[in-house]
N, C-alpha and C positions, 0 to 999 in steps of 0.2 A: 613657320610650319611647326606644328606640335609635335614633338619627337618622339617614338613609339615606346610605349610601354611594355613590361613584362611582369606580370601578375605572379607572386609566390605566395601558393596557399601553405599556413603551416597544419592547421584542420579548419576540415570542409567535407564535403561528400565525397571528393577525389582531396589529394594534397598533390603536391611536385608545383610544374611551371607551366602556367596557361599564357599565349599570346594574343588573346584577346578579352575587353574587360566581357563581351559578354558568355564567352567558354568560364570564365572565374566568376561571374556572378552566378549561375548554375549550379558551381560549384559550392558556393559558402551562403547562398540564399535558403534561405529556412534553417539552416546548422545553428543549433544551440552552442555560443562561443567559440563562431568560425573566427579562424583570426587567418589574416593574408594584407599583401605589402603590395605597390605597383612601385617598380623600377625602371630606371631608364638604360640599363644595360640587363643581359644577361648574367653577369658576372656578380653585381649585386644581388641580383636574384639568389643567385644561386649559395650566394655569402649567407643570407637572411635562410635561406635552408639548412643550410650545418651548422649554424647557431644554436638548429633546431635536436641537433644530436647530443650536444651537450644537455640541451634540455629534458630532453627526453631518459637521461640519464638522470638529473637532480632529481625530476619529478617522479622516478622511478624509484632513487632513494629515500626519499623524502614520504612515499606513499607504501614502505616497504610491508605496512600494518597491512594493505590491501592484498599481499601474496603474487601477484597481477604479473606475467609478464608478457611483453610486447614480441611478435613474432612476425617477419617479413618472411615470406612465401613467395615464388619464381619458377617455372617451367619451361625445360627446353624440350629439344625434337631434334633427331636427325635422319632425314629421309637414308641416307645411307648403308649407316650400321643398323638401322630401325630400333633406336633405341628414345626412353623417354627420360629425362631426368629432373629432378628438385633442387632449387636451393633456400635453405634457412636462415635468416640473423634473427638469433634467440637473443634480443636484452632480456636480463634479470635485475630484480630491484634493488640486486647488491650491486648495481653497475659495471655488472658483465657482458660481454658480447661474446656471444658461442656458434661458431658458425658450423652448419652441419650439410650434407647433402646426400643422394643416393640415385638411384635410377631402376631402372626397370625395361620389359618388351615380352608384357603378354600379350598375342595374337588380336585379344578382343579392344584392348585399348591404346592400339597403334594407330586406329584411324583419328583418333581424334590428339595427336598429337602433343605439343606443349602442354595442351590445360590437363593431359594425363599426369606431366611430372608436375604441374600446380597441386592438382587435387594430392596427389599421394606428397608432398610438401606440406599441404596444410592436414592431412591424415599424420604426418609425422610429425608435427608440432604437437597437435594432441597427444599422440602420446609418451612424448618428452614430457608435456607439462604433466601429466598426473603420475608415470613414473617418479620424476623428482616433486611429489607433495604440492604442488601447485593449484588454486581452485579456480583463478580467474585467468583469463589467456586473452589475448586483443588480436587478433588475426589483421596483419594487414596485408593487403595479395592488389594483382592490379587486373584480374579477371572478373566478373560481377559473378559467374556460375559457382565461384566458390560458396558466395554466400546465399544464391538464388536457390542452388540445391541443398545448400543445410538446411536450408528455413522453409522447404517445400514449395518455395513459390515456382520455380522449374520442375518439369516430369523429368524423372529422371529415367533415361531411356537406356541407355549404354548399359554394358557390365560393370563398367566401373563408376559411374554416376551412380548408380543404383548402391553400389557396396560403398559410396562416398557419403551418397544421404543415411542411411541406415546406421554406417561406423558414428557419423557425426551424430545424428541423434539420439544412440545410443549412449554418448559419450556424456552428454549436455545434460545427462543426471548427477554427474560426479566433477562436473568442470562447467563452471559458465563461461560462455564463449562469445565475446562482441568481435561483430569484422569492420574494417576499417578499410573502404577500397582506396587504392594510390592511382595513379593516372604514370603509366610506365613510358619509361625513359623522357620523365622530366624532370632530370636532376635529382631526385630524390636520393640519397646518400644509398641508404639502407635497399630500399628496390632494387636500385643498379648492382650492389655487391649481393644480392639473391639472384640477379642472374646473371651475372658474372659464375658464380656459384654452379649455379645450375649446367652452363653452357661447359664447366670443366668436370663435371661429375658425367656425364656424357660417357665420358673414357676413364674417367677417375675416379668414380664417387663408391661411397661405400650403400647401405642399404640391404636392398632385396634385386642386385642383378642375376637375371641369371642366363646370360649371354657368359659361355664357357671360354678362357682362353682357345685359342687354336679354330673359334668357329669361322665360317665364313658366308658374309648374306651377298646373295643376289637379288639384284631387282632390275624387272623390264615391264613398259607398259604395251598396251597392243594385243592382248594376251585375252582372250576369250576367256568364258567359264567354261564353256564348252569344249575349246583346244586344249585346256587347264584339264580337263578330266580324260582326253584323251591323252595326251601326255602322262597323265599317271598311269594310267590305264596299259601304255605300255611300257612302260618302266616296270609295274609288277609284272606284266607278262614274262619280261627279258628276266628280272631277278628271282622270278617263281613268288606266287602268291603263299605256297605254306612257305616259305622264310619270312615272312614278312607280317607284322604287326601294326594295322591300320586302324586310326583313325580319326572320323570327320564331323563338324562342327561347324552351325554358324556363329558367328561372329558381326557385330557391328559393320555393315555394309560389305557385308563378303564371308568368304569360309576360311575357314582352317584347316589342314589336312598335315595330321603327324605319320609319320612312316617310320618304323622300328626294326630292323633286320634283328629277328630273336635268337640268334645264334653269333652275335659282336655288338657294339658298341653303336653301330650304324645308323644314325636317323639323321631326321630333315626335319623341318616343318615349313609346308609351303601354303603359303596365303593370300585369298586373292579377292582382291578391294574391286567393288563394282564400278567405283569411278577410275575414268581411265584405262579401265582394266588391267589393274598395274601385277605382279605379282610378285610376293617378296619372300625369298625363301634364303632359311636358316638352316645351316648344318656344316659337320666337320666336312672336308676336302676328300671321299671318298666315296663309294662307289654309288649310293644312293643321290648325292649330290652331283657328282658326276654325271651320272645317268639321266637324270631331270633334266639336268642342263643341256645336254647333247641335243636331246630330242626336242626341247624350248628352239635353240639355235636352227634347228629347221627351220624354226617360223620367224626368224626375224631377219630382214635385209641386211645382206652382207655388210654395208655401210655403219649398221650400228653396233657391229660387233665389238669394234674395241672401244667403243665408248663404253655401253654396258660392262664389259669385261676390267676396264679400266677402275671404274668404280668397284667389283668387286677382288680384284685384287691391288689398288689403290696405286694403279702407275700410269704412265701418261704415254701412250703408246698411239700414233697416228694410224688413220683407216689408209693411208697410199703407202706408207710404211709396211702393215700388213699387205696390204694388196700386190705391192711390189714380191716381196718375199714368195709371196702364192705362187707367183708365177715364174722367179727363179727357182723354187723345188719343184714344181710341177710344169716344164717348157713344152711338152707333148700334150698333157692334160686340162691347161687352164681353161681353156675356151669352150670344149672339146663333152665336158659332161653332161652326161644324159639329163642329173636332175636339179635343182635347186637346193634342194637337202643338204645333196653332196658336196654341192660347193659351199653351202654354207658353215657346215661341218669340218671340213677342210679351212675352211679359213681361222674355225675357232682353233684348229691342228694348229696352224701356224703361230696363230696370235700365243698360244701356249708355249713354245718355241723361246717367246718372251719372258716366260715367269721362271723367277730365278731361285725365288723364295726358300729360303734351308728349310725343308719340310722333312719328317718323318718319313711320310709316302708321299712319292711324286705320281704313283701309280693312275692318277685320276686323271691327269694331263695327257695321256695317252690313250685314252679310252677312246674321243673323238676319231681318229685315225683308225683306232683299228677296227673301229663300227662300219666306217667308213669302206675299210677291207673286206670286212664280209660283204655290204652292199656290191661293190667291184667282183668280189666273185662269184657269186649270183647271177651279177649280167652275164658276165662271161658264159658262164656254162648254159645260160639260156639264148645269148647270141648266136653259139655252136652248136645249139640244136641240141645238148646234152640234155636239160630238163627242161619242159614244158613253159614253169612260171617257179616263183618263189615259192609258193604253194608249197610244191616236194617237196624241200627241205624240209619243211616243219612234221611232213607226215613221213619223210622216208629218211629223213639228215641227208650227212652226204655217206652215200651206200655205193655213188661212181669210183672211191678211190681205194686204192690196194696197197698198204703201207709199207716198204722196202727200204730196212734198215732205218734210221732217221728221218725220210722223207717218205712222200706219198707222191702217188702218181695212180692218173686215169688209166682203169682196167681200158685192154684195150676193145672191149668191145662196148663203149661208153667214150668213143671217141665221138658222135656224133659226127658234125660235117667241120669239125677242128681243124685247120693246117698243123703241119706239124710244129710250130715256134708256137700256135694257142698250146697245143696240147704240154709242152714244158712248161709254158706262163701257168698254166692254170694248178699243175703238180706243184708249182713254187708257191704261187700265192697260196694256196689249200695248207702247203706245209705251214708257211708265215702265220698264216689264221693257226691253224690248230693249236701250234706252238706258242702263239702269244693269248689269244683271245680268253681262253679257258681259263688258264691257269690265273690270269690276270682279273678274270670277273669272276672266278668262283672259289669260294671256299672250299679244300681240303680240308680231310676231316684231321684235327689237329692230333688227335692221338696214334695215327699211322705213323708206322718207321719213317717212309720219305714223305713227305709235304712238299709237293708241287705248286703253291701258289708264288707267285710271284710279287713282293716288295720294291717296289722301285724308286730311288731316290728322284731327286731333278736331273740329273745328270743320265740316269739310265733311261728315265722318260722322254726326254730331248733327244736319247740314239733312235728307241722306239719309234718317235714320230715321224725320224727324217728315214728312215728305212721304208714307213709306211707308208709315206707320199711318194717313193721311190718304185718302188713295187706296185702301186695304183699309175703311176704316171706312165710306168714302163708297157702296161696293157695299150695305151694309147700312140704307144711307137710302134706296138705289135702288129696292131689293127692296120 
């Protein structure tokens, strides 16, 4: 029986390790001085290709009159952090190897992934090579669009395809530039250590990122355009639209939507890809992102909370683990609530309970809970025949309560048809909202004597929450 071959192209149309002769005749058929090997192991193979490193060095040397240097290109992806990144092996014809990498996560070229940190890899080859005097450049990458969009034979459609062909062309007056495609993860020395490269620039690399320390991205799919704009929609409503500095854009198969609170540091940018409906949103741990989030967690199944959640704060937390916990802080309430929302909201209360994270402001962990709180006493007072619907509030606030020392309590002729134990629950919970809700979602104006907002570490977020499920729960012993 003929033993199986393994084909090593060292140039051809593709280079690396084909396993079959007719994948490596395609390869070096029509190539002007294809040169390729068939082995009967792997291991040979792959010997016959790092021979080819040396060579590529002599003949680098050796041809150093021609200026020329050989540049391997590589792109990663990670759905997670949504970031895109490059890696480089720059030979030079003085027989140098200079390895470089960087990454990136503009909005419009996150849909397309990997070949975003390709192309801005072989964008950044160029212009290494003509910074350091260089006129000839060899590009070798193992994507065909590198070279399909330089040479105009692809439309280049994307935002960044588009700024890939034009940089390129524009360049290819002052650089000639041949591409050389590889055929990826076959062995290829210099391919594999570009993305190698590339997969640790991710989180490492230098460049153009600009993903800020301390940021943090969510992503959920399931996620409508439509729920997506309601969702923001009340998120300005809650934080007031004059704070806020908006705005929206499409983007390659979906939009972008920035959000700027003009009075602090506060934004987001949240993005939403038509496939899947996924939606991936970036910003610090504060009240914009907070707030999105909340009102997201309505819409998705208790079940998938702490996976979602897990990914954005990168721990490993079970959904019965949660689910358990719900239902010991909450033993009167778990079964018992009116909506969906509010149990879903409650459950992000608790899964937060979980994050431990030394943060600045915990203050955004606690927001779920006490959204939660106002919902609770809302019903209440609409249960008691106090206010008609939700409605009031927004046209009258609450105008039922008469404030007495530190607390508030129902004027008594705004008793409605209360027992008397509603009628204390509802003076309690009103206090707890007043007390917490405000000062914790709104800026005070910084240059007043006292500043009533509230800074919350983790530690003071974690009393917050368990107070708040305490006080919602305790309505449901009342009843």
């Amino acid at each position: 029986m003929a033993k199986k071959k393994v084909y090593a192209v060292k140039k051809g149309k593709q280079t690396g390790l084909f396993y079959s002769w007719n994948e490596c005749k395609e390869s070096v058929s029509g190539y002007p001085g294809a040169e390729y090997k068939g082995f009967e192991t792997e291991e040979e193979a792959k010997n016959y290709l790092e021979n080819r490193i040396q060579e590529i060095k002599k003949v680098d040397i050796e041809e150093n009159t021609t200026n020329q240097l050989v540049v391997y290109v590589d792109g990663s992806f990670d759905e997670k952090i949504g970031k895109y990144a490059f890696g480089c092996i720059i030979l030079t014809p003085r027989g140098e190897t200079i390895r470089e990498s960087g990454n990136g996560n503009e909005p419009d070229s996150l849909a397309i992934r990997n070949v975003a940190g390709e192309m801005l890899g072989a964008m950044y080859a160029v212009q290494w090579a003509i910074k350091n005097g260089y006129h000839n450049l060899e590009l070798r990458y193992d994507y065909e669009g590198i070279e399909k969009w330089a040479q105009g034979e692809w439309k280049a459609k994307n935002t960044l395809t588009q700024k890939y062909a034009n940089f390129m062309k524009s360049k290819s007056d002052i650089l000639k530039i041949s591409y050389q495609k590889v055929k990826a993860h076959s062995g290829d020395h210099y391919n594999e250590e570009a993305d190698k490269l590339a997969k640790a620039a991710l989180t490492e690399g230098n460049g153009i990122p600009k993903v800020k320390r301390g940021d943090f991205w969510f992503t959920v799919e399931g996620i409508s355009d439509e729920d997506l704009s309601t969702v923001i929609a009340l998120a300005v409503d809650e934080i007031g639209k004059d704070n806020l500095i908006i705005d929206e854009k499409k983007i390659a198969h979906g939009k972008a939507v920035s959000l700027k609170c003009n009075k602090s540091k506060d934004r987001v940018v949240v993005t939403h890809y038509q496939k899947h409906n996924k939606v991936v949103m970036q910003g610090r741990p504060e009240v914009l992102f907070s707030t999105i989030i909340g009102y997201i967690t309505e819409l998705i199944e208790v079940e998938e909370i702490p996976k979602i959640f897990n990914d954005t704060y990168n721990l490993n937390i079970d959904k019965d683990e949660v689910r358990s916990e719900f239902q010991f802080y909450m033993p009167n309430a778990y079964d018992k609530l009116p909506s969906k929302k509010m149990e879903r909201s409650l459950h992000q209360a608790v899964y937060n309970l979980k994050v431990t994270d030394d943060m600045f402001d915990g203050t955004y962990l606690a927001q779920p809970a006490i959204r939660v709180v106002e919902a609770q006493l809302k019903i209440a007072l609409i249960e008691c025949g106090i206010i008609p619907n939700a409605q009031y509030i927004k046209e009258n606030h609450f105008d039922m309560f008469d404030k007495i020392g530190v607390k508030y309590k129902l004027k008594p002729e705004r008793y409605g048809n209360a027992k008397p134990e509603q009628v204390k629950y509802i003076g309690n919970i009103y206090t707890f909202y007043n007390s917490n809700r405000h000062p914790i979602e709104h800026w005070d104006d910084p240059t007043a004597p006292i500043d009533t907002t509230k800074m919350l570490d983790i530690k003071g977020a974690h009393d917050l929450i368990k107070r708040a499920l305490a006080i919602i729960d305790e309505y449901y012993e009342v009843i």
